[in-house]
N, C-alpha and C positions, 0 to 999 in steps of 0.2 A: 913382256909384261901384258896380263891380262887386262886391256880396257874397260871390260864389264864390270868387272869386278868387284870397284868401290863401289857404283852406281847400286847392284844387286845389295850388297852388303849395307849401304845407307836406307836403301826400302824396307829391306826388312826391318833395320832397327825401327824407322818412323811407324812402321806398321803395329812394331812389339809395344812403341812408345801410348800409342792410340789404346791398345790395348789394356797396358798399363793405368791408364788415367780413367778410361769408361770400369778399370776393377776400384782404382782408388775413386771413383766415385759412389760405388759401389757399398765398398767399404766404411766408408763415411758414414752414409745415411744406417748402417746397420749398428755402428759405436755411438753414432748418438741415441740410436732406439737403446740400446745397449745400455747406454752412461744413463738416460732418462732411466728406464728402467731400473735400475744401481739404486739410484737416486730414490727413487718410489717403495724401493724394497726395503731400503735401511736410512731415509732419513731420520725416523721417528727411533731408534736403536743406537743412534750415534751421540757424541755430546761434541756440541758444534758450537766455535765461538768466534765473534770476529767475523771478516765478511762470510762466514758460513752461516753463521745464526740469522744475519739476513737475508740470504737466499730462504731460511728456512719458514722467516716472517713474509715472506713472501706468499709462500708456500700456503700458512694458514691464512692467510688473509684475502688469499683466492677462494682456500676451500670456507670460509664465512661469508665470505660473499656468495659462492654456489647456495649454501647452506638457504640464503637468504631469498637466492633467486627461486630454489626449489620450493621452499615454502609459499612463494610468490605466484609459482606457475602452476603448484595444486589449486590455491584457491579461484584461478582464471579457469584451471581447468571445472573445478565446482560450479562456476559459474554458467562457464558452455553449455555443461550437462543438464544444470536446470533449466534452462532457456532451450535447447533439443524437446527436453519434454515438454516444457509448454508447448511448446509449435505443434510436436508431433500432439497433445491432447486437445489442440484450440483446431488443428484442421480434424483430428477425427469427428469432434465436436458438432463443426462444422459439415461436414459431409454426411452426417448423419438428420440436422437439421435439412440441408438443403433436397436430400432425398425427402424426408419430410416434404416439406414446403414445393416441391416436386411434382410429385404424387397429386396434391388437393391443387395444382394450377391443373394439372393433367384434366382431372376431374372435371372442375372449370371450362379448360380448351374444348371438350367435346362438344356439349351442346353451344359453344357460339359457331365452333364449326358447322355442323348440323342445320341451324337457324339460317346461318348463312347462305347457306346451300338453298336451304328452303327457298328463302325470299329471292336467291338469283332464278329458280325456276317459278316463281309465283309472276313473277319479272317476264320473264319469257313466255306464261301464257297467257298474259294482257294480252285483249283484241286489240290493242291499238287504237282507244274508242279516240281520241284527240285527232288524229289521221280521219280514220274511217265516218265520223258522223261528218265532217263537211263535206263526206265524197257520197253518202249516202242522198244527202240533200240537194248536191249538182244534181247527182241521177233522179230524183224525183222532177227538180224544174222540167229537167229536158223529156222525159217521162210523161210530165203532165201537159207541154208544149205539143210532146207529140203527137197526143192523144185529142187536145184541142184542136190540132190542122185536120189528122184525120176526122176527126166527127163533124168538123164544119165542111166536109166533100157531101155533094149532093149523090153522085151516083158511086158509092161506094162498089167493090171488086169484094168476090171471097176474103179473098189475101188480107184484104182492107179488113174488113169485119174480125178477121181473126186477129189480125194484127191489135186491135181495139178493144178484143179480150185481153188478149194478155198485158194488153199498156197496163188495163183497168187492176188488173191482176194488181202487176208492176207496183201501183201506187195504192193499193191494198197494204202489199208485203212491205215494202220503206221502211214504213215510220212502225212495224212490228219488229223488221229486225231492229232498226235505232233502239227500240224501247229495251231489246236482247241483249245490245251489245251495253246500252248503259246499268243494266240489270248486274251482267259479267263485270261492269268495269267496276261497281260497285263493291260489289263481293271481293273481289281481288284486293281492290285498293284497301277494303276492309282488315281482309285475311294479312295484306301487309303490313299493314300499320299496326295490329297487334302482334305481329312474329319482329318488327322490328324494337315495338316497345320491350318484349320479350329480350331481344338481342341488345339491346341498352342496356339493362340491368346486368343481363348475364356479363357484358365487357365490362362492365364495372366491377363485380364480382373479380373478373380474370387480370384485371387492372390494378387491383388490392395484392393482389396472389404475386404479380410479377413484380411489385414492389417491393413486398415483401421480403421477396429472391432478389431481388436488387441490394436493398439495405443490408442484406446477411450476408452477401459476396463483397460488396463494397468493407464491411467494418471487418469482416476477414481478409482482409486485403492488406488491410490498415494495421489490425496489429499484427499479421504477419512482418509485414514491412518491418514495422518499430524492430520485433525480435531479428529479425533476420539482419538490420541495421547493426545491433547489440551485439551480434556474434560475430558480424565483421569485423569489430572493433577490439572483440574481447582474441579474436584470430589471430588479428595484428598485433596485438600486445603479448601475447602467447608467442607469435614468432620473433618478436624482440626478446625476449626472456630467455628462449633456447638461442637464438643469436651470442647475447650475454654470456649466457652458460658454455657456450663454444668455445668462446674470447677467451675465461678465465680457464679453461682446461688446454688452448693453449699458452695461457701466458704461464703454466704452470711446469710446460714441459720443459723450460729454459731453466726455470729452478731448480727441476728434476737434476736435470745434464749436468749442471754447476754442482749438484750433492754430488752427481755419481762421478764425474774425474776427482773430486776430493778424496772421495770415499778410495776409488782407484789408486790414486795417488799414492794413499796411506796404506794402501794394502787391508783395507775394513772391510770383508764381505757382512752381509747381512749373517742374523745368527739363524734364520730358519733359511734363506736359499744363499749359503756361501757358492752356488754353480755360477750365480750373475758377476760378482767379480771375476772370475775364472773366463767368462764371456767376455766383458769390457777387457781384461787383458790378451786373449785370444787375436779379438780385434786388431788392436793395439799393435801387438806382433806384425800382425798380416799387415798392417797400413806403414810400418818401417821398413819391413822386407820391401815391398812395391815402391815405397821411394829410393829406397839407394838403390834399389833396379833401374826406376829410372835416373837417377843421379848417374849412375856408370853409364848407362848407354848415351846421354848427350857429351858426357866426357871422351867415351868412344870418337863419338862423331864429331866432335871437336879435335880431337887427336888425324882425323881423315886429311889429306891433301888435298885442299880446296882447290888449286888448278887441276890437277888432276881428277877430281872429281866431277867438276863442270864437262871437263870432255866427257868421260865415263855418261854421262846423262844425257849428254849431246847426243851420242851415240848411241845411247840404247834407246834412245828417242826417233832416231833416224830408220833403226832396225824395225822397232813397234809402227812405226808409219811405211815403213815398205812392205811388212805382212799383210797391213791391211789391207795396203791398195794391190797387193797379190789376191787377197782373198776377194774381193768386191769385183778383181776383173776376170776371177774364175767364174762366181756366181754371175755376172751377167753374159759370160759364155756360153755358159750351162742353161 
């Protein structure tokens, strides 16, 4: 007696069994596209009474509902559409104004720029008369101090004498530059406080201008917001409606299935595609063939000699584990 033998002869069956059940699932899903289908082709062709006229109320009362939702989801969609355009005509609107109002700050910006410039160099060529007059004034005391010692020497030196020029000089020149430098601080301070009055104005001007651009970016802000809010909402109501409209096109496919094994049943194809009955029984065939296929093979295997079969498996168990570890201690030979 071959030991292997049931062991071999039970694999394969479980293998053919696998097989079997991954086609009848297979199978399945294609009879009921099939029985749906039946159903969709000829329920409106048949005269159905009893629990088939209720599947059939079923049927309409999904597609009025559709009917109800579509109707429902044009008008959301109408609504989108007009609120798109506004936006899209409130920012062209606006990008159009803001160039505008752009343009005349532009205008504006240069001359405070300019002015400012100005006064920072008007700024910079101050003599510094606040500094400079109380240093001009040391230098005169000591100037005039020195010019007193030297002139009260009795036997004065060259050096002396000259030195006595130039003091004299010295205190000549003083109080002309002071009168120079307060002349310059004059003019300056003057020239500034007119470029500054000047610069007042103008920032007021440019102060108008950016408010302006302020107010029209802000209230464009605002009702973009509002629309943009509106289409959120009308989005989300949009995707509840086709949500809805999923729901009832599947709650519609069960009523379908339920027409199409009746219709199957009775042997009623539809009058314009009698090929979909022909399909639903097609099916139908192939998913009895595959069970009493597998019906005979667990019969089979049922019929197999359970002790003897546990050895049988023992054994080809022990055989599968001795190749391997033949093969694992070639490769780490190798």
């Amino acid at each position: 007696m071959n030991y292997l033998t049931p062991s071999l002869r039970e694999l394969s069956r479980k293998f053919r069994r696998f097989r079997i059940r991954r086609q009848l699932q297979s199978e399945r899903v294609k009879l009921a596209e099939a029985e749906g289908e039946l159903g969709l082709l000829g329920w409106q062709q048949a005269d159905f009474r009893g629990e088939s006229q209720r599947e059939v109320e079923k049927i309409k009362n999904c597609e009025r509902e559709q009917s109800r939702l579509t109707n429902e989801g044009a008008e959301v969609g109408r609504s989108m559409r007009k609120f798109r355009e506004e936006r899209e005509v409130g920012k062209k609107a606006y990008e159009e104004q803001k160039q505008v109002l752009q343009a005349e700050r532009q205008v504006l910006l240069e001359p405070v720029t300019r002015l400012e410039k100005e006064i920072e160099e008007h700024r910079r060529e101050e003599p510094g008369y606040e500094k400079r007059i109380p240093d001009l004034d040391r230098e005169l005391r000591d100037v005039q101090a020195q010019y007193s010692r030297l002139l009260a020497e009795k036997n004065q030196s060259p050096q002396d004498r000259a030195e006595l020029i130039r003091l004299r000089e010295r205190t000549v020149a003083i109080p002309n530059e002071k009168a120079d430098l307060r002349t310059r601080h004059l003019r300056v301070a003057s020239e500034i406080q007119m470029l500054e009055s000047q610069l007042t104005a103008r920032r007021k001007e440019l102060d108008e201008a950016t408010g302006k651009l302020r107010v029209l970016e802000q209230e464009f802000a605002e009702k973009d917001r509002v629309l943009a809010t509106e289409l959120k909402k009308l989005d989300k109501e949009k995707a509840r409606i086709d949500a809805e409209n999923d729901a009832l096109e599947l709650a519609k496919a069960n009523p379908y299935q339920q027409l199409g094994r009746i219709l199957a049943d009775h042997r009623l194809p539809p009058v314009n595609q009698p090929h979909s009955l022909e399909k639903v029984l097609r099916y139908r065939e192939s998913l009895e063939l595959l069970e009493a296929e597998l019906v005979t093979s667990k019969q089979e295997s049922g019929a197999e000699n359970l002790p003897v079969l546990r050895v049988s498996f023992v054994l080809l168990g022990t055989i599968v584990f001795l190749v391997f570890l033949v093969l694992g201690a070639l490769m780490i030979s190798g």
